[in-house]
C-alpha positions as CSV (number, residue, x, y, z in Angstrom):
1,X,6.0,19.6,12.4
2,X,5.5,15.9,10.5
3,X,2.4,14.7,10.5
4,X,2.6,11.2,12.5
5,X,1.6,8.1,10.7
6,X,1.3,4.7,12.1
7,X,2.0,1.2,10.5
8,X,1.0,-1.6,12.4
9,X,3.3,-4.5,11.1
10,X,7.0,-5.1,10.3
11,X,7.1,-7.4,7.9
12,X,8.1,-6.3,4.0
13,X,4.8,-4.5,3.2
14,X,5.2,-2.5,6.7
15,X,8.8,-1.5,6.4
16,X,8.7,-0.5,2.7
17,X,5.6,1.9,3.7
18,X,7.1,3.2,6.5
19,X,10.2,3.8,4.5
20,X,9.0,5.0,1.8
21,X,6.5,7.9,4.0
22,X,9.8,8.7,5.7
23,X,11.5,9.7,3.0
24,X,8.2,11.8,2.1
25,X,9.1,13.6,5.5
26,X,6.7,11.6,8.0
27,X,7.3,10.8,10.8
28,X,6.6,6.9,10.9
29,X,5.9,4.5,14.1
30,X,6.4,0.7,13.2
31,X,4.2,-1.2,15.7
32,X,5.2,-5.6,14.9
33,X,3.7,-8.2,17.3
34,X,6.5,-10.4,17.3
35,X,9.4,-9.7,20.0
36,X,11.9,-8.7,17.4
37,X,11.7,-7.3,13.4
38,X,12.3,-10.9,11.4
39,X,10.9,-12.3,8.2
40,X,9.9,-16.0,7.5
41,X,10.0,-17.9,4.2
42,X,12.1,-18.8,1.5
43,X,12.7,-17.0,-1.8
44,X,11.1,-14.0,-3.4
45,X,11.3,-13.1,-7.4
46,X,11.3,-9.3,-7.8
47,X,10.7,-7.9,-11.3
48,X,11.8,-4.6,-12.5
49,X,8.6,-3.1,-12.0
50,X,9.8,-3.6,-8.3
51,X,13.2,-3.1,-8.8
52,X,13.0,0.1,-10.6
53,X,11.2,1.4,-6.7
54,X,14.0,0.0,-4.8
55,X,17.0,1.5,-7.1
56,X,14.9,4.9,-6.7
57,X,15.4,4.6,-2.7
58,X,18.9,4.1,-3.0
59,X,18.5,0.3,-2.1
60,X,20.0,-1.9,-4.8
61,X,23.6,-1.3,-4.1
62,X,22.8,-3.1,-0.7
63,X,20.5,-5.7,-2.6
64,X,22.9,-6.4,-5.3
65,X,25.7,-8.2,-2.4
66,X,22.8,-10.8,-1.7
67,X,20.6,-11.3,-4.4
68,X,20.9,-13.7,-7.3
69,X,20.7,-11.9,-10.8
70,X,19.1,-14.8,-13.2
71,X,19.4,-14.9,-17.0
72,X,16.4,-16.5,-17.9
73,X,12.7,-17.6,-16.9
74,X,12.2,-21.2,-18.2
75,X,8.9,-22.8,-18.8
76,X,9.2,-26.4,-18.8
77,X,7.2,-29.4,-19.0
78,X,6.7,-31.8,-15.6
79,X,6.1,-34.8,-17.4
80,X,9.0,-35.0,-20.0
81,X,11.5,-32.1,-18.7
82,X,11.6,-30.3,-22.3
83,X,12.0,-26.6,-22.2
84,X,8.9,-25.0,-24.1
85,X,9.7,-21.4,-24.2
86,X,12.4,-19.0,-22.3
87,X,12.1,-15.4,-21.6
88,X,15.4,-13.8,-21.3
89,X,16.0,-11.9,-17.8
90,X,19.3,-10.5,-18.0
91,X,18.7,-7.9,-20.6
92,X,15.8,-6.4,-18.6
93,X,17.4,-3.2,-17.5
94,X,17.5,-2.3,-20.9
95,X,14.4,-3.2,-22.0
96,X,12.4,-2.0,-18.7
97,X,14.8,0.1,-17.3
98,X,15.4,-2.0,-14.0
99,X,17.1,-6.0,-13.4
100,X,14.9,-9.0,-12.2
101,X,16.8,-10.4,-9.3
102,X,15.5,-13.4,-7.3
103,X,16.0,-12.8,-3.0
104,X,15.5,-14.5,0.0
105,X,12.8,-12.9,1.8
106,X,15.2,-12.2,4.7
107,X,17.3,-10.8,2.6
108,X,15.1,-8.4,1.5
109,X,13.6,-7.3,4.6
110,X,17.3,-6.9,6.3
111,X,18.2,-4.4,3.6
112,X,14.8,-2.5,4.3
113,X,15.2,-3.1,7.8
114,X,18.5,-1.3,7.8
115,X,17.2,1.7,5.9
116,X,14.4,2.3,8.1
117,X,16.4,2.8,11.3
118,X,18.7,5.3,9.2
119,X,15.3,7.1,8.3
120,X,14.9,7.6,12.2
121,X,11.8,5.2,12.0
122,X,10.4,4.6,15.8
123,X,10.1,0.7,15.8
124,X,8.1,-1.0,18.2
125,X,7.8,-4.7,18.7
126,X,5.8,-6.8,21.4
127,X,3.3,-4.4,20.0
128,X,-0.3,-5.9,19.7
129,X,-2.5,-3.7,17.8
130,X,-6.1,-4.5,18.6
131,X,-8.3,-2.0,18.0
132,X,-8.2,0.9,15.5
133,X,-10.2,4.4,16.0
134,X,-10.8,7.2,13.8
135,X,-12.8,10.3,13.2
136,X,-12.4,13.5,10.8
137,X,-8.8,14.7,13.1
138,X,-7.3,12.1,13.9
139,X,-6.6,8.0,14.4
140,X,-5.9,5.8,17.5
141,X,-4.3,2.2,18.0
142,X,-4.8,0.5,21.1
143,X,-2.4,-2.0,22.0
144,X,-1.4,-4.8,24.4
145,X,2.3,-4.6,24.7
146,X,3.6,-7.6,26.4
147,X,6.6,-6.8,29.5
148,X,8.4,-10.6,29.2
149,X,11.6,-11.5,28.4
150,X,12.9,-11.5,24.3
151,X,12.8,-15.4,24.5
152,X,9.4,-15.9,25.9
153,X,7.6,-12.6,24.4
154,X,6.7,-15.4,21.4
155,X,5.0,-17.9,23.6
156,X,3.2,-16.1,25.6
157,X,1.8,-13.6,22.6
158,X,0.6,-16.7,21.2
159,X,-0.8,-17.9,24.5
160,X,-2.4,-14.4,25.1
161,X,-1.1,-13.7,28.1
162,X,-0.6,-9.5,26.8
163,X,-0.6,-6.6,29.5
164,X,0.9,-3.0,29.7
165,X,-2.4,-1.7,27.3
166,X,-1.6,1.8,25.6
167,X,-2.8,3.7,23.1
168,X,-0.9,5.5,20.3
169,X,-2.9,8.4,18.1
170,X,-1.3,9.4,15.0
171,X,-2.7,11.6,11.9
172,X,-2.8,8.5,9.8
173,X,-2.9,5.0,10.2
174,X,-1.5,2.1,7.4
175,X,-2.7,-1.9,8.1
176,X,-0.1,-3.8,7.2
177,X,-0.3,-6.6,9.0
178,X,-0.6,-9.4,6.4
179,X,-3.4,-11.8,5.4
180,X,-5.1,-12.4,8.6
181,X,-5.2,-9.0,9.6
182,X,-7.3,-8.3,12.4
183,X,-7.6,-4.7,11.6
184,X,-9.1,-4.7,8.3
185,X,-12.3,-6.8,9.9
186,X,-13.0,-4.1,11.8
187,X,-12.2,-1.2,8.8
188,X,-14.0,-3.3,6.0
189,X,-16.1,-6.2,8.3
190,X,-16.0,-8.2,5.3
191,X,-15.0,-11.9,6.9
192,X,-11.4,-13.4,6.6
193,X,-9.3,-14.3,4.0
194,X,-10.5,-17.6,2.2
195,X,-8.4,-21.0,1.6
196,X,-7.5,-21.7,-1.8
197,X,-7.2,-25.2,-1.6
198,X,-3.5,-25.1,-2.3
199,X,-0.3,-25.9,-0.7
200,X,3.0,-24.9,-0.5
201,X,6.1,-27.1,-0.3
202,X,9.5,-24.8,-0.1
203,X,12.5,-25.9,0.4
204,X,15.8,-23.8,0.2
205,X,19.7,-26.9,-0.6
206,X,23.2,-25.3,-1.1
207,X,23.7,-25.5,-4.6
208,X,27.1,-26.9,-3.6
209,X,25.6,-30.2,-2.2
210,X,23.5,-30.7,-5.9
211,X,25.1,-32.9,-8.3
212,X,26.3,-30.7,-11.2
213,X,23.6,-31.2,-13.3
214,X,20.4,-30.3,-10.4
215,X,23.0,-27.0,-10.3
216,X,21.5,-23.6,-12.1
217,X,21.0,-19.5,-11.8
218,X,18.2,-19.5,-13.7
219,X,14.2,-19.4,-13.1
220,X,12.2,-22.5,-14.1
221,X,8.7,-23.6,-13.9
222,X,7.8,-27.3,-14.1
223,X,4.0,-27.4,-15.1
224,X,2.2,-30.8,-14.6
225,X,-1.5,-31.4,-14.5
226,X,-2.5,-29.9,-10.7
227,X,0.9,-29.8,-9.9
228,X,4.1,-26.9,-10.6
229,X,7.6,-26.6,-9.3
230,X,9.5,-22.9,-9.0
231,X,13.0,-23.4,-8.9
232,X,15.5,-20.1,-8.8
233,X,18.5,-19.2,-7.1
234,X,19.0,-17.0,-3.8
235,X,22.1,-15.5,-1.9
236,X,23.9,-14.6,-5.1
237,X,23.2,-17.9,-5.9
238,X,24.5,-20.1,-3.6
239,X,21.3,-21.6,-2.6
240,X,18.7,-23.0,-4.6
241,X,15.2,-22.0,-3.4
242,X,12.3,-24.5,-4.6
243,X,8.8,-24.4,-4.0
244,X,6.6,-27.0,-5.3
245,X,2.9,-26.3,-5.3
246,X,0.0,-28.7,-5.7
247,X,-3.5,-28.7,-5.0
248,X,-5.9,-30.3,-2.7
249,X,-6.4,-29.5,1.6
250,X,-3.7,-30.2,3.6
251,X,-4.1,-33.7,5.5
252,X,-2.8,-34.8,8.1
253,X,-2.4,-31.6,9.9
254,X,-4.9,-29.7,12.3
255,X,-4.6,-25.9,11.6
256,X,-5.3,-25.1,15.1
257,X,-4.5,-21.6,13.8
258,X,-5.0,-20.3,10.6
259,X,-2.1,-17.9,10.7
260,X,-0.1,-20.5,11.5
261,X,1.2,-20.8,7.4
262,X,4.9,-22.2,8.3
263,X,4.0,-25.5,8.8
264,X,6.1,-29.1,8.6
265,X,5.4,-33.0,8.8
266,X,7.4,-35.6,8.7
267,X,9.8,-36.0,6.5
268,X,7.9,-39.7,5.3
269,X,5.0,-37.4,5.0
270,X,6.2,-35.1,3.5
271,X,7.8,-37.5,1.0
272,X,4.5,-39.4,0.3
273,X,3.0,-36.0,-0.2
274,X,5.5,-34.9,-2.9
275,X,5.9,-38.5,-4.7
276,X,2.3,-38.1,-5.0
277,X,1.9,-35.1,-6.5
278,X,4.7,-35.5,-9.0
279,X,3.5,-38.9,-10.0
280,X,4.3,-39.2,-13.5
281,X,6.9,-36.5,-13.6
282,X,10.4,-36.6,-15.5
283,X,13.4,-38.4,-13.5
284,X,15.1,-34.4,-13.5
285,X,12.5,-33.1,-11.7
286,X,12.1,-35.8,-9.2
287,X,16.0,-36.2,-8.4
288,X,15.7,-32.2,-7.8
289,X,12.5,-32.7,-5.5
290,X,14.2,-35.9,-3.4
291,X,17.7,-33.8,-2.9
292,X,15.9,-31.1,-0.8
293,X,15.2,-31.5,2.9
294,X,13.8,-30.2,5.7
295,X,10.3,-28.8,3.4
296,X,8.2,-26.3,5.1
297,X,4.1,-26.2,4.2
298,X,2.3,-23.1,3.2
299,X,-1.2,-23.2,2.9
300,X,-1.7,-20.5,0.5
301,X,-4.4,-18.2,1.5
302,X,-6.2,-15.2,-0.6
303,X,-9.0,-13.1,-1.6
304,X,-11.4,-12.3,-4.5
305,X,-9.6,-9.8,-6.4
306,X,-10.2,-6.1,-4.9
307,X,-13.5,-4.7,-6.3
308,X,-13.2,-1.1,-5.2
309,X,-11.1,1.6,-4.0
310,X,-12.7,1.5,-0.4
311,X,-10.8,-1.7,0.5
312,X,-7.7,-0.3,0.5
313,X,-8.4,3.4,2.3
314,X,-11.2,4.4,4.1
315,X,-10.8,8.1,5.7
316,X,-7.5,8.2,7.6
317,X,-6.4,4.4,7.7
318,X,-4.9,2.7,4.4
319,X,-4.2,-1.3,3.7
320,X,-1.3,-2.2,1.8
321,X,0.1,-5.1,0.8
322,X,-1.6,-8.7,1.8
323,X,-3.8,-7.0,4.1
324,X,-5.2,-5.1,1.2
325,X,-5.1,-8.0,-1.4
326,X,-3.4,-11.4,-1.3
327,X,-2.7,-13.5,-4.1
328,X,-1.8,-16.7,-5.2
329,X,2.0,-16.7,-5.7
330,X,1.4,-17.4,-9.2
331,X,2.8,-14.4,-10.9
332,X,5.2,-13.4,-8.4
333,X,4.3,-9.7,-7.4
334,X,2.8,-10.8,-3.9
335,X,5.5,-8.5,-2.2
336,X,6.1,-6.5,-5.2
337,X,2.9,-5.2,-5.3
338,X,3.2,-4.3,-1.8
339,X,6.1,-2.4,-2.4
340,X,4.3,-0.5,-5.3
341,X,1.6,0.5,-2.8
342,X,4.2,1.8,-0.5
343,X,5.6,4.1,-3.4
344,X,2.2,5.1,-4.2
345,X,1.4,6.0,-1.0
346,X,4.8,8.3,-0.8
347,X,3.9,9.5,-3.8
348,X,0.1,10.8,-2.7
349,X,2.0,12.2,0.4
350,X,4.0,14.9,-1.2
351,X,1.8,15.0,-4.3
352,X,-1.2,16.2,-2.1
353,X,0.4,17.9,0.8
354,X,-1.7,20.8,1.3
355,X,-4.5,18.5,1.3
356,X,-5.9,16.6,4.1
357,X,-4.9,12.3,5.2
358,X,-8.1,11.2,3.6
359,X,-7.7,13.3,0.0
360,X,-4.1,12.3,0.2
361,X,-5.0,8.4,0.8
362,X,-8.3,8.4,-1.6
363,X,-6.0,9.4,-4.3
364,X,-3.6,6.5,-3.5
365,X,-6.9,4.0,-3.0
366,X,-7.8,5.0,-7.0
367,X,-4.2,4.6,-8.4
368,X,-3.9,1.5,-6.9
369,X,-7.2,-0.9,-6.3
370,X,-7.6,-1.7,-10.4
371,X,-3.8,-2.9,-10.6
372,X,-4.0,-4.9,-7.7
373,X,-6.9,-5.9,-9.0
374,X,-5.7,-7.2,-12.1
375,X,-2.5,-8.8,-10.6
376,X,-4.3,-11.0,-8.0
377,X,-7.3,-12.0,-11.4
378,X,-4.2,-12.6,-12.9
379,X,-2.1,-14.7,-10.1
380,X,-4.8,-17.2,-10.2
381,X,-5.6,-17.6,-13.9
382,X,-1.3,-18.4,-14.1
383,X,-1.9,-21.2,-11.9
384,X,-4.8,-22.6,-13.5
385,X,-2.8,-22.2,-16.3
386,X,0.2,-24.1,-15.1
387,X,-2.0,-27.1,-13.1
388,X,-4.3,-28.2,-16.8
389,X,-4.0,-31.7,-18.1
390,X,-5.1,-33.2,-21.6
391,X,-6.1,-31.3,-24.1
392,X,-5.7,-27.9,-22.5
393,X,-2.3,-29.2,-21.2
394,X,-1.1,-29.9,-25.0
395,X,-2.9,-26.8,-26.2
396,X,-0.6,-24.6,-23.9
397,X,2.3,-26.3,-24.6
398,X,2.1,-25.7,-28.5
399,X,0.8,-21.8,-27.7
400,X,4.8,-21.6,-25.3
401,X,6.6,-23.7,-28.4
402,X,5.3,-21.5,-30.8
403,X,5.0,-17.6,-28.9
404,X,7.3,-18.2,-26.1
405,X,9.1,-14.8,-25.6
406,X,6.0,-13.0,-26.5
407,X,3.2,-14.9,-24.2
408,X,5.8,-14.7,-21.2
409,X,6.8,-11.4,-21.3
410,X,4.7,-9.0,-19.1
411,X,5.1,-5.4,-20.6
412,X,1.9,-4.1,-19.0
413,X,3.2,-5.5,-15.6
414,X,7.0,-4.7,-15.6
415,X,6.6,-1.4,-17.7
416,X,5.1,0.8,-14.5
């Protein structure tokens, strides 16, 4: 018989672990809060470190129909618009064995969606996990599942109003329930995820409704002093997706939650906002930033980087993905990493299966925790990178001019 393994949230971390322990012959119970499996935000950039994992689970014919294949990663300066350095994308696959392909996040998750159910995944929603239990046989999940109709099963989850309590128990037990994860205070009890002090504008235009010029398929970062704009194409690039991200606490708004990321203002305020924080940027830049509308705020959210193995498995339960370690979007792995833990955590599965949930998940705790580690050191030191001014600012800019290719290119990332 399979040995039962719970994830609590269905989101792109939960669905590629519980795909990818499915395929290691587990049987897999999703358990999502929200009254139906969705994803939020904009785009996502997935290198071939990622990509490799998905072609190995049969997955990129699917991707390839909606994802945007780029041919090259442009750094560029804010200020006057020049190009500094380029990394080529397109000849990845030979060089790492696997594409870089830019998504939108629902995009993603559909495709993962869609192989979970053909897996025979059990998928819950309305599904409150509150309270995790564990000793040296097993681990329990109590939840609040919530009897209302699809259309009010959001409002009154966020209102509290949750009945029909039930408890699942399950060999092993995988937190993937994002940033704010309730479940990980209780596992670790080490206090919740902090804020960074920086924001998130996104914005996805139909490249059709740019003038020719604002029009591209490739990956570029503006970099202006405390300021950076991420602009690539989604949807086999038919839409734009661009993000600009500046620093300083969001005013204006009351967080009345802090889970509450997808925030908006108005669109003055949110114009004031950006002419503010591009102030003194190239005419290019600002004519992209003023043809976008209808800009979403994410407070971006994270922790210290990981510092041992113990925060990402303790006996029978496992965290993966944001629960285990966010980052700052600044390198772009956020859900690729959380799709390398899933494959790690396949991998320990079958590697290990004559020995016991907590040998197999230790093992996955040690191949992972120093990587993470590294990526989220390395998330934040990009976008200190991107955001100097003066001297620094004129220092980096020679460094790209001068070793381009070579300081952009990540072998030690997108090699594994």
């Amino acid at each position: 018989m399979s040995e039962k393994v719970l994830v609590v949230g269905g989101g792109i971390a939960g669905l590629a672990s519980g795909l990818a322990l499915a395929r290691a012959n587990a049987y897999v119970q999703i358990l999502e809060r929200a009254h139906e499996f969705t994803e939020l935000g904009a785009g996502v950039q997935l290198g071939p470190n990622v990509t490799r994992i998905l072609n190995a689970w049969g997955l990129l014919p699917a991707i390839q129909k909606v994802a945007s294949y780029p041919a090259n990663l442009n750094a560029r300066s804010a200020q006057s618009g020049e190009v500094l350095a380029t990394l080529p994308l397109s000849d990845m696959t030979t060089r790492y064995g696997a594409p870089y392909i830019t998504i939108h996040r629902a995009d993603l998750h559909h495709v993962l969606l869609q192989e979970v159910r053909l897996q025979g995944v059990d998928l819950q929603c309305n599904t409150h996990v509150q309270k995790l239990d564990q000793d040296s046989q097993q681990v329990s999940v109590t939840s609040s599942v919530c009897r209302t109709t699809q259309g009010m099963a959001n409002a009154i989850t966020a209102a509290g109003a949750l009945d029909q309590a039930s408890q699942e128990i399950a060999n092993a037990l995988v937190i993937a329930d994002g940033v704010w994860s309730t479940l990980r205070q209780q596992l670790l009890d080490d206090g919740p995820a902090r804020m960074s002090g920086h924001v998130a504008y996104r914005a996805l235009v139909l490249q059709a409704d740019l003038p020719a010029y604002l029009r591209t398929q490739d990956v570029s970062v503006w970099m202006g002093p405390n300021v950076h704009v991420v602009q690539y194409p989604v949807r086999g690039g038919d839409w734009l997706n661009v993000v600009c991200l500046t620093e300083g606490q969001l005013q204006g708004i009351t967080l009345q939650d802090p889970q509450d990321w997808n925030l908006s203002k108005t669109p003055d305020e949110t114009s004031a906002d950006l002419q503010s924080a591009l102030r003194g940027t190239c005419a290019h830049l600002q004519a992209l930033v003023e043809a976008c509308g209808n800009w979403r705020l994410w407070p971006l959210c994270d922790r210290p980087p990981m510092q041992s193995a113990t925060q990402h498995a303790q006996g029978r339960v496992a965290l993966v993905g944001d629960a285990a370690h966010p980052m700052r979007p600044y390198l772009a792995q956020g859900a690729g990493m959380a799709i390398e833990d899933a494959a790690e955590l396949a991998h320990q599965w079958t590697a290990l299966a004559n020995q016991d949930v907590p040998q197999r998940f230790a093992a996955f705790a040690q191949a992972r925790w120093q990587r993470n580690a590294c990526v989220q050191a390395r998330a934040t030191r990009n976008g200190e990178i991107f955001h100097v001014s003066g001297a620094l600012q004129w220092a980096r800019d020679v460094g790209l001019r001068t070793l381009g290719e070579r300081l952009m290119d990540m072998p030690w990332l997108y090699g594994r």
